[in-house]
N, C-alpha and C positions, 0 to 999 in steps of 0.2 A: 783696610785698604781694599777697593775693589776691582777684582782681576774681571778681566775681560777676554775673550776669547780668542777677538780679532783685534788687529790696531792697522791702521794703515798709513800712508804717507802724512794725510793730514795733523796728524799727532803735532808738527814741528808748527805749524801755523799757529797767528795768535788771534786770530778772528773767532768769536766764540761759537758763531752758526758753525765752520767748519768744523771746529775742535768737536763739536756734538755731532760727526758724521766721521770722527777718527776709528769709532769700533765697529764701524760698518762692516760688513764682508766684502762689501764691494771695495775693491782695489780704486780709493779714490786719491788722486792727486789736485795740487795747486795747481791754476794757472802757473806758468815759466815755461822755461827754459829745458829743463827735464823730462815732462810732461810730452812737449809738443816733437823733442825730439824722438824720443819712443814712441810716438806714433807712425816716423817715419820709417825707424830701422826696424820696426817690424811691422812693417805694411798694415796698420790698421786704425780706421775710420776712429778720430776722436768724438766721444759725446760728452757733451758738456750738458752739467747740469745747474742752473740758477737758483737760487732762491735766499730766505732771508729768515731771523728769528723769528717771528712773529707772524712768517705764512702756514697759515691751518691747513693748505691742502699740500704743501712742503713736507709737514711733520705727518703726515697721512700718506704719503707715497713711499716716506722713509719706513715708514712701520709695517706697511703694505709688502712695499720691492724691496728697498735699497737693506732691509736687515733678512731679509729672505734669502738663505744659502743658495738655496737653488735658482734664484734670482739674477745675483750675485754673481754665482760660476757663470751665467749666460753674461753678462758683463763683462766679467775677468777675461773669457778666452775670446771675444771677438771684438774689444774696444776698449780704446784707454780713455778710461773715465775722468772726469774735471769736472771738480763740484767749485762753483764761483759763489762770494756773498754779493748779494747786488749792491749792500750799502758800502761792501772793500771795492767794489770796481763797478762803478755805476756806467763807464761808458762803453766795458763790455754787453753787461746788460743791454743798454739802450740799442746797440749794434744788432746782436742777437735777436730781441726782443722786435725788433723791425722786420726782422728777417722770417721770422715765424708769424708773426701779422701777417705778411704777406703770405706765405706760403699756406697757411690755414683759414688765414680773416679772422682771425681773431689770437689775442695774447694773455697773459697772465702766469702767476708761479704755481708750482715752480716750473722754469722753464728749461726745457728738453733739447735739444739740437745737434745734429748727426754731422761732423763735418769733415773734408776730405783731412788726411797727412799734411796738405798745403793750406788748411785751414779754410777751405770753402765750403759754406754750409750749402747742401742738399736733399737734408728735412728736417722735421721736426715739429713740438707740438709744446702740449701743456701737462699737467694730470692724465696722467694713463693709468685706470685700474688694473691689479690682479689679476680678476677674469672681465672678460668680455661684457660691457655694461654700460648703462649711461648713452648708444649709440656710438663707444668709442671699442677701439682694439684694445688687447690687454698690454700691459707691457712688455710681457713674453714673448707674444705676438709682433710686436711690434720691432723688439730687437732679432730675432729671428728673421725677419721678414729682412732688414735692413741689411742684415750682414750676408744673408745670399742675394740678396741684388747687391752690393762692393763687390763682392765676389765673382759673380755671373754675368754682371753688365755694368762691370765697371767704365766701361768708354760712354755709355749712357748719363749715369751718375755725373762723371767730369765735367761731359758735356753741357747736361744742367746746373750744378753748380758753377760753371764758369758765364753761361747766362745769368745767373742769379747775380753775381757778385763784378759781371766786366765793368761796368759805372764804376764800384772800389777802387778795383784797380786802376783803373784810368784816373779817376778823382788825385789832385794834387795834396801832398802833405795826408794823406790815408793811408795805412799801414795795419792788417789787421793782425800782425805780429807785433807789432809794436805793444811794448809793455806798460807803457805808463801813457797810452796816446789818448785824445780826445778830440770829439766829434761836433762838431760846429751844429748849431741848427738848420742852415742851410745846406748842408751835407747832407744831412740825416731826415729831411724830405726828402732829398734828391736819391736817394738811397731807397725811402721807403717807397717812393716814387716809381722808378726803375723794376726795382723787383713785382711789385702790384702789375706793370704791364706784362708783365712775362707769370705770373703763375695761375695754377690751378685751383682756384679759389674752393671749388667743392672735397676736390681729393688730396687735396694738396702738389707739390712739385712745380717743372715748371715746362709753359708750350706743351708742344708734345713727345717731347723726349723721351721723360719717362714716366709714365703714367702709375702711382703710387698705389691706385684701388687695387691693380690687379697683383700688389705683394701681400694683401690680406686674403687672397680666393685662394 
């Protein structure tokens, strides 16, 4: 039998993408109920992470970051992590997946996305290397950056995530708490729609609230 070092939340899932991201170091949990409420009582930013068995640059960031101790602890103390299968909740995904189109102009796995305690996202990306490469930040980099701007400019952050996301809310029968909801195609223009008018297509974020280059300088 093969002992492992780490185990975490997703151990109890029966998805097999998850169950292959159980001995991670990173403290990862299910979408629920669980999950979304410890993000609240301890005041910090959920990241959710997407992806599926069969994505090559999924199994390349896990090998890369997510088995990376030191990785890992940068994860554990400043975000509750959420690893999602796109094929167990395709309409997470599809939500998500809008949202970081927008925000970047472009999408793909696995996907990354930083979102407040009340569940609105305020960045996020695709593939982030190691170190610094490819024209992107590293992941280090990246998480670091994010969790002193929550912390230092939090009223900024809200502020654009609630641009990002006011069309949601106002949209009738949308709920991005809702556990088992789904998103109409006319929705989900309207969504992708909205957000495209409001973001920073080159550095990411949204208007000019908070301008995301200058958490890489």
């Amino acid at each position: 039998m093969t002992e492992h070092k780490h185990t975490n939340n997703l151990i109890n899932e029966t998805s097999p993408y998850l169950l292959h991201h159980a001995h991670n170091p990173v403290n990862w949990y299910a979408w629920g109920d669980e999950s979304l409420k410890k993000s609240k009582e301890q005041d910090k930013p959920i990241l959710i992470s997407i992806g599926y068995s069969a994505c090559h640059w999924c199994h390349v960031m896990e090998r890369e970051s997510f088995e990376d101790e030191a990785t890992a602890q940068l994860m554990n103390e400043y975000f509750i992590n959420i690893k999602i299968d796109r094929e167990e909740r395709p309409d997470l995904d599809h939500i998500y997946m809008d949202a970081v189109q927008a925000i970047t102009g472009s999408g793909g796995w696995p996907l990354n996305v930083f979102l407040t305690p009340d569940l609105k996202p305020f960045f996020g990306g695709t593939y982030f290397p190691p170190v610094k490469a490819f024209n992107r930040n590293s992941w280090k980099e990246v998480l670091v950056a994010v969790a002193r701007a929550y912390k230092e400019r939090r009223d900024e952050i809200s502020a654009q995530a609630e641009t990002l996301i006011r069309h949601l809310l106002n949209a009738n029968n949308f709920n991005l708490g809702n556990d088992r909801g789904s998103v109409d195609q006319q929705l989900a223009n309207n969504i992708a729609e909205t957000l495209m008018n409001h973001a920073d297509k080159e550095w990411g974020g949204s208007g000019r609230r908070l301008n995301f280059r200058k958490l890489f300088q």
